[in-house]
C-alpha positions as CSV (number, residue, x, y, z in Angstrom):
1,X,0.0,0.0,0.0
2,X,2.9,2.4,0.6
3,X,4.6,1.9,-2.2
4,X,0.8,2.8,-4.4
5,X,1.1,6.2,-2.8
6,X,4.7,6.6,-3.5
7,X,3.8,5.9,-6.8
8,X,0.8,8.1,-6.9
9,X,3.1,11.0,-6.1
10,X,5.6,10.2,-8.4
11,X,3.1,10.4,-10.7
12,X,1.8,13.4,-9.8
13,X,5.2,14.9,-9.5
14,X,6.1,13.7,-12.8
15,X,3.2,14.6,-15.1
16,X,3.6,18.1,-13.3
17,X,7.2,18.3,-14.7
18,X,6.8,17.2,-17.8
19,X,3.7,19.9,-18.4
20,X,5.9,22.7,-17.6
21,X,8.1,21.9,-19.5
22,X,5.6,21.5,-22.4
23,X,4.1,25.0,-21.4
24,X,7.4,26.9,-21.8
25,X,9.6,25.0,-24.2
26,X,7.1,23.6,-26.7
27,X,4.1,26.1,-26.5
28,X,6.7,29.0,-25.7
29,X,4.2,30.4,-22.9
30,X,6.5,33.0,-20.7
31,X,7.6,32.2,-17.1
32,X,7.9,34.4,-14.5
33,X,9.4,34.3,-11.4
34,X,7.2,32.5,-9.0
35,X,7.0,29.8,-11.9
36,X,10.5,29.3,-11.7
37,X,10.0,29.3,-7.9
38,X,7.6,26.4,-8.3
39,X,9.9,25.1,-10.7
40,X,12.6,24.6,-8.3
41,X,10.5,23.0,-6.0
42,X,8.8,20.7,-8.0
43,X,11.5,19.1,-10.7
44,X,13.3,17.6,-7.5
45,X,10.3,15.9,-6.5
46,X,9.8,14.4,-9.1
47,X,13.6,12.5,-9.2
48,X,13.2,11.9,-5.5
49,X,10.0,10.5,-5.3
50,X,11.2,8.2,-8.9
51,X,13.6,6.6,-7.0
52,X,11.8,6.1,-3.8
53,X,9.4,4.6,-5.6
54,X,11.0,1.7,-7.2
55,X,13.5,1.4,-3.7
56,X,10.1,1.5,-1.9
57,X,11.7,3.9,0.5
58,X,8.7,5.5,2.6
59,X,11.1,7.1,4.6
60,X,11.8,9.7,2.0
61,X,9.3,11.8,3.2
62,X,10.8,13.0,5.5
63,X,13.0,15.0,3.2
64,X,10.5,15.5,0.3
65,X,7.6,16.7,2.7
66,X,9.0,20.1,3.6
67,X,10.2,20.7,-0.2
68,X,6.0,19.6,-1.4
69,X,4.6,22.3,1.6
70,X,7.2,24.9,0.1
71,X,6.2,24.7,-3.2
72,X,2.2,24.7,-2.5
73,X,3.0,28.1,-0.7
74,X,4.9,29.5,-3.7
75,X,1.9,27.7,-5.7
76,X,-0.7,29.9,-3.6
77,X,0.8,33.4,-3.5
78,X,1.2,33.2,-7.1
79,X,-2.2,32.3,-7.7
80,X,-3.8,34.5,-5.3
81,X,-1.7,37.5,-6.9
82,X,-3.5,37.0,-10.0
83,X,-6.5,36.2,-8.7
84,X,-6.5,39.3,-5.8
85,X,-5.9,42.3,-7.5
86,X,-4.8,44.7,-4.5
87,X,-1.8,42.2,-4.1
88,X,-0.6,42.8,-7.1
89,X,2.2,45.2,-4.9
90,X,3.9,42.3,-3.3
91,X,4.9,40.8,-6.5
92,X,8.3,39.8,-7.0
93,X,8.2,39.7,-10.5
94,X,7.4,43.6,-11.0
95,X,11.2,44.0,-11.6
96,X,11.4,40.9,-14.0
97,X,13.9,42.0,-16.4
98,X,12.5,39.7,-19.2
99,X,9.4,41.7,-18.6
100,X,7.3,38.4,-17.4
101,X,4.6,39.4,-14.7
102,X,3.4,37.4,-12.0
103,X,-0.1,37.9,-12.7
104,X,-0.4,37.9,-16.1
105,X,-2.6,34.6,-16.6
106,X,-1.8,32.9,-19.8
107,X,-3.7,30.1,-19.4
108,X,-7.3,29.5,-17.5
109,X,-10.3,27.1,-17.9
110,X,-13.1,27.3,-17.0
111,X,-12.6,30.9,-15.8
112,X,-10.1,30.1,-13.1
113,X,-8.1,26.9,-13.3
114,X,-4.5,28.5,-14.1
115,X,-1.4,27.4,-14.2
116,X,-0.5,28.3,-10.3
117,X,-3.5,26.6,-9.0
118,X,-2.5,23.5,-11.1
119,X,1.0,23.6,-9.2
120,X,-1.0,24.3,-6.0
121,X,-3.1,21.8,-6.5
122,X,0.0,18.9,-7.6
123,X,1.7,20.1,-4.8
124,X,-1.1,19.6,-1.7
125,X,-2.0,15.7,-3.2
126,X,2.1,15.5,-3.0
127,X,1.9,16.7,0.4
128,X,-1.1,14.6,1.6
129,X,-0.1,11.3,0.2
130,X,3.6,11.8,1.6
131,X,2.2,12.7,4.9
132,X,-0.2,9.5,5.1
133,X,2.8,7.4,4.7
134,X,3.9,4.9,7.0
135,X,7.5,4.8,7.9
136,X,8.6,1.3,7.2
137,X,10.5,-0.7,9.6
C-alpha cells in the first residue's frame, strides 16, 4: 500500500514536470518568477519521489515533505496575486527583467483553473499522500 502512494506521487510529481516543461519549451508560454520558484521545488520531486518509488523507500518523506509544503506556498501566493488584484504590490516579478509578470494569466479554464492553482493543487496531493505514509521498519 505504501509503495501505491509513493507511486501516486511520483506520478503526480512527474506529469507536473513534464507539463511545464511542455508549457514553456514547446508552446513558448513565458515564465515568470514565481513559476520558476515552483519550478525549483517541484522538478526535484519528481527524481526523489522516482527513485523512492521503485527502492520503496517511505522514509523519503521525511526529506520530500517540507520541499512539497514549500512549493504549495509558492503555488498559492502566485495564484492568489493574479486572482486578488490589491496584491498585485507584493509581486516579486514587477522588476522581472524579461518583462514576465506574476499575474499575467496565460492560461485559465473554465474561468479560473491557471497554471499556479495547477501547481497548488499537484503540490497539496504530493503533500497529503507523503504525509499519510507509514515509515517502514
Amino acid at each position: 500500500m505504501q509503495k501505491s502512494k509513493l507511486g501516486a506521487a511520483w506520478l503526480i510529481a512527474l506529469i507536473a514536470t513534464l507539463l511545464s516543461l511542455y508549457s514553456s519549451e514547446i508552446a513558448k508560454m513565458p515564465t515568470c518568477t514565481l513559476c520558476w520558484w515552483q519550478r525549483i521545488f517541484m522538478f526535484p520531486l519528481a527524481i526523489q519521489l522516482g527513485i523512492a518509488f521503485f527502492r520503496n523507500d517511505s522514509g523519503i518523506k521525511f526529506y520530500t515533505l517540507p520541499i512539497a509544503i514549500l512549493g504549495a506556498l509558492f503555488a498559492l501566493f502566485h495564484y492568489l496575486l493574479q486572482t486578488i488584484p490589491s496584491l498585485i504590490l507584493l509581486a516579486p516579478c514587477r522588476a522581472d527583467p524579461c518583462g514576465v509578470h506574476c499575474e499575467t494569466i496565460d492560461w485559465q479554464l473554465f474561468g479560473f483553473i491557471t497554471l499556479p492553482l495547477l501547481s497548488l493543487v499537484a503540490f497539496l496531493a504530493i503533500t497529503f499522500l507523503l504525509f499519510i505514509i507509514k515509515k517502514s521498519k
